[in-house]
C-alpha positions in Angstrom: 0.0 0.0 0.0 2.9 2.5 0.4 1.0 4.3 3.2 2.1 5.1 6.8 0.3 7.3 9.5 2.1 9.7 11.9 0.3 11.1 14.9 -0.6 14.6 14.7 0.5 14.7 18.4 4.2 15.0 18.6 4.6 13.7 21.8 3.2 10.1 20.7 4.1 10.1 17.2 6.9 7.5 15.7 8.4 8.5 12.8 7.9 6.7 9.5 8.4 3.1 8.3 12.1 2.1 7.4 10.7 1.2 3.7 10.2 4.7 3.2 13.8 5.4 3.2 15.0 2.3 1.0 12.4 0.2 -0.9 12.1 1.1 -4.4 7.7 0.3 -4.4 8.1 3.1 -1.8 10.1 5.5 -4.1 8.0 5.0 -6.7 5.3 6.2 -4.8 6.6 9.2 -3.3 7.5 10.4 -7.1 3.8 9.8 -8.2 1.7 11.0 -5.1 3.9 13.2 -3.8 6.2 14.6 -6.0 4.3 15.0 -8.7 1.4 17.1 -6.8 4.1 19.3 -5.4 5.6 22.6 -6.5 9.1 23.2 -6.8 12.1 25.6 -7.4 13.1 25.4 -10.8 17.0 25.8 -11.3 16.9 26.9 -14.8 16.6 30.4 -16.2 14.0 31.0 -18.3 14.8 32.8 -21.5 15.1 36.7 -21.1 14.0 37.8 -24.5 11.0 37.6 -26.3 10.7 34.6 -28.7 13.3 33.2 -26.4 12.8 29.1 -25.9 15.1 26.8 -23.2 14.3 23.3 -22.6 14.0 21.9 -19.1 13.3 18.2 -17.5 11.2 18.8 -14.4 12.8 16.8 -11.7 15.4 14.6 -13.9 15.7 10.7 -12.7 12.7 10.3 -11.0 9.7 12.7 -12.6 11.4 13.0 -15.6 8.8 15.8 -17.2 10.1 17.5 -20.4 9.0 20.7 -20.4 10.0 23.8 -22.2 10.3 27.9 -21.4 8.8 30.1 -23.6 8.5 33.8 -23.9 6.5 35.3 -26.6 6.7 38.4 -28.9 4.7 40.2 -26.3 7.4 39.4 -23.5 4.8 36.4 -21.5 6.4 34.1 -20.2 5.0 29.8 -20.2 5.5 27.0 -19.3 4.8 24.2 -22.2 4.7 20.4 -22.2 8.0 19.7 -24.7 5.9 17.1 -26.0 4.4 17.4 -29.2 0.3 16.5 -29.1 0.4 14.2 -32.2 2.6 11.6 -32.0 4.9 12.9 -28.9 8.2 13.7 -30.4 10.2 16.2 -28.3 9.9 19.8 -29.9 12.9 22.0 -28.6 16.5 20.3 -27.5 18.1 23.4 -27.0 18.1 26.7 -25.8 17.1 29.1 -29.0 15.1 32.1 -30.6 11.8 31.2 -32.7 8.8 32.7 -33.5 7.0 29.0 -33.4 7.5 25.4 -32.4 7.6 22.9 -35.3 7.9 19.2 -34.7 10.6 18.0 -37.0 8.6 14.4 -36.6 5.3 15.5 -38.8 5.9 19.2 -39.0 3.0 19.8 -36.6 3.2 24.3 -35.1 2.5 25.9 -32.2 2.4 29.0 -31.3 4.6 30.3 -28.1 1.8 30.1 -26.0 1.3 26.5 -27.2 -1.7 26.9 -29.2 -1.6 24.4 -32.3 -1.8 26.5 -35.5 -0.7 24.0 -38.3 -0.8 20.7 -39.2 -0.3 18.9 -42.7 -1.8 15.9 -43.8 -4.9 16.3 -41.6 -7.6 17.4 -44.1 -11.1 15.8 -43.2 -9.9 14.9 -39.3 -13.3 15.1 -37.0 -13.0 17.9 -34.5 -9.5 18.4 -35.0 -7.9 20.8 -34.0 -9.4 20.4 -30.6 -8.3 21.3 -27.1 -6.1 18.3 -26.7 -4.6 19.6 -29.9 -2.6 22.6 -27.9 0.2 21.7 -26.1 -0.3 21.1 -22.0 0.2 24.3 -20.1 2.6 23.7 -16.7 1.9 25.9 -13.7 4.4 28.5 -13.3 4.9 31.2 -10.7 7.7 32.9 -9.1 9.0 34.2 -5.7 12.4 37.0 -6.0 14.6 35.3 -8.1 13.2 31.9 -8.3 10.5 30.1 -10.8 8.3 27.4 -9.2 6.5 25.2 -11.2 4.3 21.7 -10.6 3.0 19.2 -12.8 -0.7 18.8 -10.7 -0.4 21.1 -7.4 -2.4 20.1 -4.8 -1.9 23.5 -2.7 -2.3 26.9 -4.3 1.4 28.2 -4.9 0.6 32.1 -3.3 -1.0 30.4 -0.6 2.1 28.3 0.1 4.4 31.1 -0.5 2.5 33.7 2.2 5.0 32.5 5.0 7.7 33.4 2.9 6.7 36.5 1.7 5.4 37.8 4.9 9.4 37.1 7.0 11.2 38.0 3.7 9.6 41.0 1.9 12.2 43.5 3.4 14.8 42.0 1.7 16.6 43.8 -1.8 15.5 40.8 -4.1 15.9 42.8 -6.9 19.5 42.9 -6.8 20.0 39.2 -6.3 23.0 38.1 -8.8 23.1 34.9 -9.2 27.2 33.7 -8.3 27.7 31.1 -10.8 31.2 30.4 -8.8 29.2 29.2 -5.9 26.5 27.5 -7.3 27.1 23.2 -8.0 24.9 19.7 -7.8 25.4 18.0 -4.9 25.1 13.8 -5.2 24.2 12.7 -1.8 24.3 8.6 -1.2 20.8 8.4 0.1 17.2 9.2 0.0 15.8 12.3 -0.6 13.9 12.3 2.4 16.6 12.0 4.4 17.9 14.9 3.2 15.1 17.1 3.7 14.0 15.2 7.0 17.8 17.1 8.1 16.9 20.4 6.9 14.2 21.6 9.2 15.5 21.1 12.3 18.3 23.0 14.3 18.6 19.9 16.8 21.8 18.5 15.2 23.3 21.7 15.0 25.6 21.8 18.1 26.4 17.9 17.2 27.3 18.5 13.4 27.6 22.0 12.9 30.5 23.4 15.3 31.0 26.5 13.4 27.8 27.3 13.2 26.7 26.5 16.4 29.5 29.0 17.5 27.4 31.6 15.8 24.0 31.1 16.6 22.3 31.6 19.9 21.5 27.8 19.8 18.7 28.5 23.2 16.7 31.2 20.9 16.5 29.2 17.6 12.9 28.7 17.1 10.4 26.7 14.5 7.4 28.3 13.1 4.6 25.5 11.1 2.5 26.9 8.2 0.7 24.7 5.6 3.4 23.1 3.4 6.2 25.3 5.1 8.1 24.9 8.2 10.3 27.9 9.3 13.8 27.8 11.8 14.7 31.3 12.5 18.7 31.3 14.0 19.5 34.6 16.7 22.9 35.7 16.7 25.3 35.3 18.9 26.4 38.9 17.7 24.0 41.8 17.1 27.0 42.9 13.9 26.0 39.4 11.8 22.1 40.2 11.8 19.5 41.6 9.6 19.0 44.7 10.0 14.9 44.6 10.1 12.6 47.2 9.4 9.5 48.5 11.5 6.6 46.4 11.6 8.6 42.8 10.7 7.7 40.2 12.8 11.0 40.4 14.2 12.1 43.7 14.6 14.0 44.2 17.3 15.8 40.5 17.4 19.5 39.6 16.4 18.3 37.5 13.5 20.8 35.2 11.7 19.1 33.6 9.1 15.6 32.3 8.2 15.5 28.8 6.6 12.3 27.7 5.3 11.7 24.1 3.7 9.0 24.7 1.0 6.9 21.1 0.8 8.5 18.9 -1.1 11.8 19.5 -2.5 12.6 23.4 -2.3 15.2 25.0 1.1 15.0 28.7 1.0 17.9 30.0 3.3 17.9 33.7 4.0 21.0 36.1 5.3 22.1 39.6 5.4 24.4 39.2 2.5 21.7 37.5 -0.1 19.9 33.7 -1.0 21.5 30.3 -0.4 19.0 27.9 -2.5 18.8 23.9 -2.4 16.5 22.3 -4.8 16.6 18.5 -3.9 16.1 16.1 -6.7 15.5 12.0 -6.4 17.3 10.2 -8.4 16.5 6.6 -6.7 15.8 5.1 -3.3 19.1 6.2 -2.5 20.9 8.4 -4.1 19.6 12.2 -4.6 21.3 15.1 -6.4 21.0 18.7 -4.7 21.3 21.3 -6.7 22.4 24.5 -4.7 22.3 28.4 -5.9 24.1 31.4 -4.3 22.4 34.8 -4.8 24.0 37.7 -3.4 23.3 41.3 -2.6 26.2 41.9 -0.4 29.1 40.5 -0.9 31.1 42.4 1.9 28.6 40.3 4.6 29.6 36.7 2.8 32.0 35.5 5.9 30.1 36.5 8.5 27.6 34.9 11.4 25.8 32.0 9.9 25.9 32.5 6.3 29.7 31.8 6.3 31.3 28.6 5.3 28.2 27.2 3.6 30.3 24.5 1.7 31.9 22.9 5.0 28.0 23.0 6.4 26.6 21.0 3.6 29.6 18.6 4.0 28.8 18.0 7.0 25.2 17.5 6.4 25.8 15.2 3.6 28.1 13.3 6.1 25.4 12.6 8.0 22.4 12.1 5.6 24.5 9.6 4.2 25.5 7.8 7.4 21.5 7.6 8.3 21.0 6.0 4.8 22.8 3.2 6.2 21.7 3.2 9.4 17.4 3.2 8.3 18.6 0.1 6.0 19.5 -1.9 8.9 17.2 -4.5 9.8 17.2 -4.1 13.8 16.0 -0.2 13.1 12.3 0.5 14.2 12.1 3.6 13.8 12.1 6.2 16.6 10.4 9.3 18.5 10.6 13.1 18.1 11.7 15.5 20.3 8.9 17.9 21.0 10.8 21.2 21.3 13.2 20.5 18.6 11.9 18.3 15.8 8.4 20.2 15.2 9.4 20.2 11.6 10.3 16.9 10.9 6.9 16.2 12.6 5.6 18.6 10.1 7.3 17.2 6.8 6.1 13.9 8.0 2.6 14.7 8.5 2.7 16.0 4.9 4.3 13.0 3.2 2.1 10.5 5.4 -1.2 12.5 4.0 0.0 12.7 0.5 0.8 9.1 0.3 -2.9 8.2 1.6 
């Protein structure tokens, strides 16, 4: 059945089955009722110019959706099933300007915004064209400098985002540059859930995380729940390495760090004084999962300080771990276990979300 149930009260709740972690029935489940319901960060760029096209698999090694970015003559920008309605040959293999898709399988056209405008050979065809005729649109919305997209969302994306938006409005998105330099994939040796069942929780951080924890007021750090989002806020440990927030933030008035928000399913936004630091985890089996991780900056002078610095050695470190947990949840003697209440609200949270998507 690939279904588990988690209860909602943390102080009696065990966390999930050991088959979640390891059995590929259980993968495949998690990429279908899960994965493919969810919205996530897109690292691609779209194209910046009208008539502008770039190609882009949704989730590679596990989804596996070809889709492609368009941008018309009018500037829109879409998001376009890259697979062509007649006999579903793949339209665009590389990044290009065009006025028009054409299948090079049967010559079939589309228009930018996917509507089907030409086809030979199909004189006398009953309702043809008809809407199945147009290529699929894909959801597509946005947050600063990062696209979202989802195949079949099951949560709408602005109500998802509202967290987000409300803790991190203040900041000077518009001058995000991406740093190429400090952007790479990550191949972490095992389950994806793993990984992000790490990410929302500070508990480990005095354990794994020296550096950090030298940084961070480890008493103050704090977890906020919202539908589909869970939230860690880190204090400083010095008043010099924190935002500096305006009047009216939730949070005026606090030494804040960094906020680190885990967007259901796949997408870690982690905020600090001198810009973004992105993770957009991708499955690529039961256990093995590729992060891809994205540096934006605003300020570079702020890049070594408080918790933002020495990002690299952190994910180390948390790979180190995942990865010694993906052997550990393997082992036959391993029942599971319990969460903490005052530290692992999130995980709780995460679980509670993968447990009702799987039903």
């Amino acid at each position: 059945m690939c279904t588990f149930e988690i209860d909602t009260d943390i102080r009696r709740a065990r966390t999930p089955p050991r088959a979640l972690y390891c059995d590929p029935e259980w993968f495949r489940a998690v990429v279908e009722r899960v994965l493919v319901r969810g919205w996530h960060g897109v690292p691609a760029t779209p194209p910046p110019d009208p008539e502008g096209v770039v190609p882009w698999t949704m989730l590679p090694g596990c989804v596996d959706e070809p889709v492609v970015f368009t941008r018309d003559a009018d500037g829109a920008l879409h998001l376009l099933s890259n697979v062509c309605t007649h006999r579903g040959n793949l339209l665009v293999d590389r990044a290009c300007q065009t006025a028009g898709l054409r299948c090079r399988y049967h010559g079939r056209r589309f228009a930018l915004d996917g509507t089907m405008t030409a086809m030979p050979e199909f004189e006398g065809v009953v309702n043809f064209p008809s809407p199945t005729d147009h290529l699929p649109r894909v959801p597509l919305a946005s947050w600063g400098p990062i696209s979202f997209s989802a195949i079949a969302p099951n949560i709408d994306f602005e109500a998802l985002l509202a967290p987000v938006r409300a803790r991190l409005g203040f900041l000077p998105l518009a001058r995000a540059q991406l740093s190429v330099a400090d952007s790479r994939d990550y191949h972490v040796a095992a389950n994806c859930a793993l990984y992000c069942d790490n990410s929302p929780e500070g508990f480990h951080i005095p354990f794994v995380h020296p550096a950090l924890n030298a940084v961070l007021d480890y008493r103050s750090y704090r977890t906020e729940l919202y539908p589909g989002v869970s939230l860690q806020i880190g204090v400083a440990t010095r008043a010099e390495d924190a935002f500096a927030l305006p009047s009216g933030h939730p949070d005026h008035g606090q030494s804040i760090a960094g906020y680190y928000f885990h967007v259901f399913p796949t997408t870690m936004i982690n905020a600090y004084p001198w810009g973004l630091s992105l993770n957009f985890v991708q499955p690529l089996s039961p256990r093995c999962t590729r992060v891809v991780y994205q540096t934006w900056i605003w300020d570079e002078a702020r890049r070594e300080q408080g918790a933002g610095a020495g990002l690299d050695r952190v994910e180390f470190e948390d790979e180190r771990v995942v990865e010694q947990v993906g052997q550990g949840v393997r082992a036959r003697l391993y029942a599971g276990g319990r969460y903490s209440p005052s530290r692992e609200q999130a995980v709780h949270h995460f679980h509670l979300a993968l447990a009702q998507a799987l039903r």
